[in-house]
Residue, then its C-alpha position, 0 to 999 in steps of 0.5 A: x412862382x408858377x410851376x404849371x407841369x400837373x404830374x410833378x406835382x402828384x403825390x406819388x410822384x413826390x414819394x418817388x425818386x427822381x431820375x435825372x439824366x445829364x447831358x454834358x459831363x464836363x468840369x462844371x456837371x462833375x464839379x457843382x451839379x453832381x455833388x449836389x445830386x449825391x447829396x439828395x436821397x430823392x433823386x438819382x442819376x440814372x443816364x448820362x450823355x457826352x460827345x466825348x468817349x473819355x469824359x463819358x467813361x469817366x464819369x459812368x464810373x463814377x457813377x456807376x452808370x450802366x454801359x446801356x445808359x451811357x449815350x453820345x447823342x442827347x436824342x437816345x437818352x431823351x428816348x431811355x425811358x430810364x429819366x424823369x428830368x434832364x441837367x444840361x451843361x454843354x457847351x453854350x451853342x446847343x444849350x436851347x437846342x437839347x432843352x427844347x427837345x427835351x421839353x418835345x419829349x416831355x422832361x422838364x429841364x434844367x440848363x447851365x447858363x447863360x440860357x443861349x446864345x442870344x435874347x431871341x432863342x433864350x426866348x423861343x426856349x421860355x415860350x417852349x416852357x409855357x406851351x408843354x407847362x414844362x419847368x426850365x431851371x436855369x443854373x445861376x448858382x449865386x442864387x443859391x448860396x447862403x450869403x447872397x441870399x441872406x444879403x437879398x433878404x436884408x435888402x428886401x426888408x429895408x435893411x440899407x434903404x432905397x439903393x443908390x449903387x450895385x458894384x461887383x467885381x468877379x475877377x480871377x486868373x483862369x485865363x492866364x493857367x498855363x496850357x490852357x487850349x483852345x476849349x470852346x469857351x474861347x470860341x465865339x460861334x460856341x460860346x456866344x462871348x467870353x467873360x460876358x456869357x461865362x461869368x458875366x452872365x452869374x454877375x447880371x443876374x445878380x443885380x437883377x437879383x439884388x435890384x431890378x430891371x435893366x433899363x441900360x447898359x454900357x460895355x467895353x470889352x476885350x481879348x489879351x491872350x489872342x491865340x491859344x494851342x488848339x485841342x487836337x493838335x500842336x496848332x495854334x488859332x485865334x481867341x475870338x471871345x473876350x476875356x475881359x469886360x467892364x460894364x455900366x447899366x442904369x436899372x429901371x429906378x435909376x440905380x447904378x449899377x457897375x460890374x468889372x469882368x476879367x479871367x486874365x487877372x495875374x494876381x487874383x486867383x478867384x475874387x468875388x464882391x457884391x457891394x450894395x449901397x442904399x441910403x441907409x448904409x451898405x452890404x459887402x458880400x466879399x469871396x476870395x479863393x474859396x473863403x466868404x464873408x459878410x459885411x454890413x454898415x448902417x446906423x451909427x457905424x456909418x459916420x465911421x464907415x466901420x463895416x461889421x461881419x454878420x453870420x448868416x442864421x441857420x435858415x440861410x443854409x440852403x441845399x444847394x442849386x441840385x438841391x433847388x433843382x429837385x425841390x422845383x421838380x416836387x412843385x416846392x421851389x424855393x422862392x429865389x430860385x430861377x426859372x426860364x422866366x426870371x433868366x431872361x433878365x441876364x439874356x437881355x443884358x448880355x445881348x445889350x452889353x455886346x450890342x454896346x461894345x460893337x456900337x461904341x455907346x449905351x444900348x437900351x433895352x427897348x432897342x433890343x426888343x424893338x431892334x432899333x439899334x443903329 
């Protein structure tokens, strides 16, 4: 992986600490990015921005954030003089915007995904990348879980074979919480989509991940709970984003490959599967409400089809996406890391999987690039 920013890669910088500054101190920063940054001795949180008075003052005192380095607009913070990096978890219409200032400013970047709203400005956003020689760490935090990576290795050392088929699964209830408003994930000019960028996007790239390219996709989508209680008043509006998808890609090799989407699953609260099969055997990678397991069939136990849990070795326990985050800012990144680059790869297959629901057949990757698609 190419890590072309020279002064992150110093000496004395490695020595030092990082500085980060968040922009977006929502559930998502407070919940997964910051636990991990507490957990690191070389770094540390030092401004943070939000549009949102309470969620600002929340987190400052959490955090212990002096009132000074507290900041509503991004724009001040880039201009603090008190960063040296910068983690962005917004919502998903300003995620290129803030990044491509904060690569303008000089800061390398971190940003939740997916990358953008679309193919085009993820892309605008890698070139940004390459011309300040500034890293763009993007937050697929499957990538940096010890059963998926471990499941990765197994596949790249031949463990299962050649791959046949990826199916996954990523289902859960979150939909259907009672009470849930009008938040702007359910807001199309926001979020782009629903389960396809939010959850849908983690999936993609996990085939990419796992497999390799997409060659194309086919999606259907759809919106069960169709109006939601707005946030600030008792006013109810219309659910624009989906909130169920099912999609088929063919990969570049011809593998298959099948994901089912869905926040509106009554029955499951957090259901997660990684099913891989080769001709060797298969992986089953199995997360339910916080508990994960590993399962591997190959060998004699396939005439049985007797699936075995395997540990994963000590070497699999990684720090975590914060912890990736860091070590890519010291110029020792972690080789399953995602930079800008290997993001576009989910980008891609989201437009394609939207493009497809709207035309009703199979989109190509080559007609998104081409802008071929009738």
């Amino acid at each position: 992986m190419e890590i072309p920013q020279k002064i992150f890669t110093s000496e004395e910088f490695i020595m030092e600490k990082i500085r980060i500054g968040l922009i977006g101190v929502g559930g998502i920063m407070n919940g997964a990015h910051i636990p991990g940054y507490l957990g690191c001795d070389d770094c540390e949180i030092t401004a943070i921005c939000d549009i949102r008075p309470e969620a600002l003052q929340k987190t400052g005192d959490r955090l212990n954030i002096p009132a000074e380095h507290r900041y509503a607009d991004y724009r001040d913070l880039l201009a603090s003089g008190v960063i040296d990096a910068v983690d962005i978890a917004t919502s998903n219409d300003v995620h290129v915007p803030i990044a491509l200032a904060a690569l303008d400013a000089g800061f390398p970047v971190s940003v939740e995904k997916p990358i953008g709203m679309n193919f085009g400005e993820s892309l605008a956003l890698e070139q940004k990348s390459k011309e300040t020689g500034l890293p763009v760490f993007i937050c697929f935090s499957w990538r940096y879980r010890n059963f998926p990576r471990y499941m990765k290795y197994l596949i790249d050392e031949g463990e299962i074979g050649d791959l046949f088929h990826i199916y996954i699964t990523c289902i859960k209830d979150s939909g259907l919480w009672k009470g849930r408003r009008l938040e702007w994930r359910f807001q199309e000019e926001r979020a782009s989509s629903g389960v396809l960028c939010d959850l849908g996007s983690h999936m993609f790239d996990m085939i990419r991940f796992f497999g390799e390219e997409f060659e194309n996709v086919y999606c259907d989508r759809g919106i069960f709970v169709k109006r939601r209680q707005k946030l600030d008043s008792d006013e109810w509006a219309d659910v624009t984003t989906d909130d169920w998808a099912n999609v088929i890609c063919r990969l570049k090799s011809g593998v298959s490959a099948d994901v089912r989407i869905s926040r509106t699953a009554t029955t499951e609260k957090d259901t997660i599967e990684f099913y891989v099969i080769g001709t060797k055997g298969a992986l089953r990678f199995i997360y339910e409400n916080g508990k994960q397991r590993l399962l591997r069939c190959t060998g004699d136990d396939i005439a049985s089809n007797n699936f075995v849990e395997i540990e994963v070795p000590a070497e699999f326990q990684v720090g975590g996406q914060s912890r990736s985050y860091v070590d890519l800012l010291k110029g020792n990144p972690d080789k399953y890391a995602a930079t800008i680059s290997e993001g576009l790869y989910s980008q891609v297959a989201v437009d394609a999987a939207k493009l497809s629901s709207e035309l009703g057949r199979a989109v190509t990757v080559k007609e998104l690039f081409e802008g071929g698609a009738e």
